[in-house]
N, C-alpha and C positions, 0 to 999 in steps of 0.2 A: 446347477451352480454356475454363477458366472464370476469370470478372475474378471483383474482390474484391463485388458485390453477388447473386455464388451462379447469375448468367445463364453460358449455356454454350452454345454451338455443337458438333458434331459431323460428321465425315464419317463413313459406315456403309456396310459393306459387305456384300449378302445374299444369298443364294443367289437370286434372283429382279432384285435393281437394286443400283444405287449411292445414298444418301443424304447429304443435303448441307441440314443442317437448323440454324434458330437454334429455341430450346428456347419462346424465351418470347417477347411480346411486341414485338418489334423486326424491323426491317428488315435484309434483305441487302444487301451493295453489293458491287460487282464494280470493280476498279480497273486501269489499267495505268499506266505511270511515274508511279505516287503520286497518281495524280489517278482520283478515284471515274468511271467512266463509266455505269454501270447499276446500280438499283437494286432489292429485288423488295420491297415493303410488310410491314407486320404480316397485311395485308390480303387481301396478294396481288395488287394491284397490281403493275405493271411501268413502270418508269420509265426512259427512252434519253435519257443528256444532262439528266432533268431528276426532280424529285419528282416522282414519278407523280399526276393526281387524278384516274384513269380505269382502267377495264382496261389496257390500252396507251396511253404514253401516249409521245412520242418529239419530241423540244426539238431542231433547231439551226438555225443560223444564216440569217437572210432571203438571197434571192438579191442583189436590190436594199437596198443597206444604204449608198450615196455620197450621197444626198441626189435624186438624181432616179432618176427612176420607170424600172426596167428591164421592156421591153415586150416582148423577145425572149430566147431563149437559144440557145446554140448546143448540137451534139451532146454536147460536152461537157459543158456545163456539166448538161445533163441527166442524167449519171448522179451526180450527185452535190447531188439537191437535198431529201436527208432522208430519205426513205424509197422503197425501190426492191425492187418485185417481179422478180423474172428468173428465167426460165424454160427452159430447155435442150432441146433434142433435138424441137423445133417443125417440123413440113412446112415446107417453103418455097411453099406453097400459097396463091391468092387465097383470102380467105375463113374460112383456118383457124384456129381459138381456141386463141391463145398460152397462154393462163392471163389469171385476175384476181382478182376478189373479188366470194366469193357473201354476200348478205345475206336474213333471214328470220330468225323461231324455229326452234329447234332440232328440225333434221329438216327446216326447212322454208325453207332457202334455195333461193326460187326467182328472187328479183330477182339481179341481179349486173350489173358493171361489167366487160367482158371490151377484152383485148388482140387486135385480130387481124391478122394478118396479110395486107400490102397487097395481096401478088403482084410488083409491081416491088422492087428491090434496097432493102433495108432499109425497106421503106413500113411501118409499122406502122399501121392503124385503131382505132378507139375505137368500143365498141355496148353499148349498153344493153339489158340483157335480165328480161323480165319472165316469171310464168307460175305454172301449179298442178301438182296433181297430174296435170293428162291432158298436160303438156308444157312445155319454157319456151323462148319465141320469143324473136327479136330484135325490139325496137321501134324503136332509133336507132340509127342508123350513121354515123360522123362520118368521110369517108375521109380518107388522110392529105392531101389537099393541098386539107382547108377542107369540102367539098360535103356538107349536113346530110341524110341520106335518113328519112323515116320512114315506115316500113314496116305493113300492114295488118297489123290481126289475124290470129291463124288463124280464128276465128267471122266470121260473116259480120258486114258493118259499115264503116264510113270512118272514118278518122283525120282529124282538120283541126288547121293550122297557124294560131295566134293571134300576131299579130305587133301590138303598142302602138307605136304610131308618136308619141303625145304625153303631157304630163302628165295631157292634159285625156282621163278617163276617156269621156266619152258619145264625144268625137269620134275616138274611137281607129280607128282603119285594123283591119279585120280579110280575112288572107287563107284562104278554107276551100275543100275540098273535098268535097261532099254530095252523097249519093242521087239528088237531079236534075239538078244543075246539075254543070258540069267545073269552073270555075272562078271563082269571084264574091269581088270586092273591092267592101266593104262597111263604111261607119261601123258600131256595136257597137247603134246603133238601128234602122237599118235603112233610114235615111231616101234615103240615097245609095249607090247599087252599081254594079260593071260586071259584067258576066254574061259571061262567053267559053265557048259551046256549053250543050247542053242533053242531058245523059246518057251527051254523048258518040254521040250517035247523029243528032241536027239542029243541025249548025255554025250557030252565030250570035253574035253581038255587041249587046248589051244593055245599054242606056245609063241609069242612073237608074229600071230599073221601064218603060222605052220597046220 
């Protein structure tokens, strides 16, 4: 179809795909009972619900929208809060990666945010996955009913857990575990600690550097 300013759209059909093209300068929009729902830019953008200002860009509605702050949701209301990946034909296995979303340069998604599977009836887990080209581990594991794990390296090394217990940066609470010690709670100076064992090989309890 062309309007009267000589712009024109096209569907094409080719031995190879289907074409579905505006000619010049404008946006596509995709609509059902008369109301535009998706948009694709000059640009190429992608817009859900909304003007795109992103590669994808996807608008609706807040969950908590009555005036107080909604701090739960139920099963349901979770399949329906904007945007939903789902994945078919999953083990019902502890452990096993549902699907998610890999992130990196191109070629070179090795971080990602994976779905996994609980083991008990509908558990779903959350992990965080990092890595290179020799592999890509899981570094967090959040199971489904709360318990944060975070997991070594494959190289040799320890992870430690920083937890801010106040505004006040010097006096902040830190929880780690290191090379020598099993377990030391520690101000962020170092001024005050408790030590619980020593490599894990000489039990002891460690009062302040005592």
């Amino acid at each position: 179809n062309q309007e009267s300013g000589g712009n024109y759209s096209y569907l094409q059909q080719t031995s190879s795909d289907a074409r579905l093209y505006v000619q010049y300068s404008q946006p596509l929009l995709f609509g059902t009972a008369a109301t535009e729902r998706m948009r694709i830019g000059a640009n190429g953008d992608v817009g859900i619900g909304v003007s795109p200002s992103t590669r994808l860009h996807v608008s609706n509605p807040a969950v908590g929208q009555s005036g107080s702050a909604v701090t739960s949701i139920s099963t349901t209301q979770a399949t329906n809060l904007g945007v939903k990946l789902s994945f078919t034909g999953g083990a019902n296995s502890d452990g096993n990666i549902i699907g998610g979303i890999a992130l990196g340069n191109g070629g070179e998604e090795y971080a990602g945010l994976y779905a996994m599977d609980g083991g008990s009836s509908a558990a779903t887990d959350l992990a965080l996955f990092v890595g290179d080209t020799n592999g890509i581990n899981e570094a967090i594991h959040i199971v489904s009913e709360g318990t944060v794990q975070i997991n070594s390296p494959a190289t040799s090394g320890t992870r430690s857990l920083t937890v801010k217990l106040t505004d006040n940066t010097s006096g902040a609470a830190v929880f780690e575990q290191s090379s020598n010690e099993y377990l030391r709670i520690n101000t962020t100076n170092g001024s005050e600690k408790i030590i619980l064992g020593d490599n894990g090989t000489n039990p002891k309890i460690n009062f302040n550097g005592e």
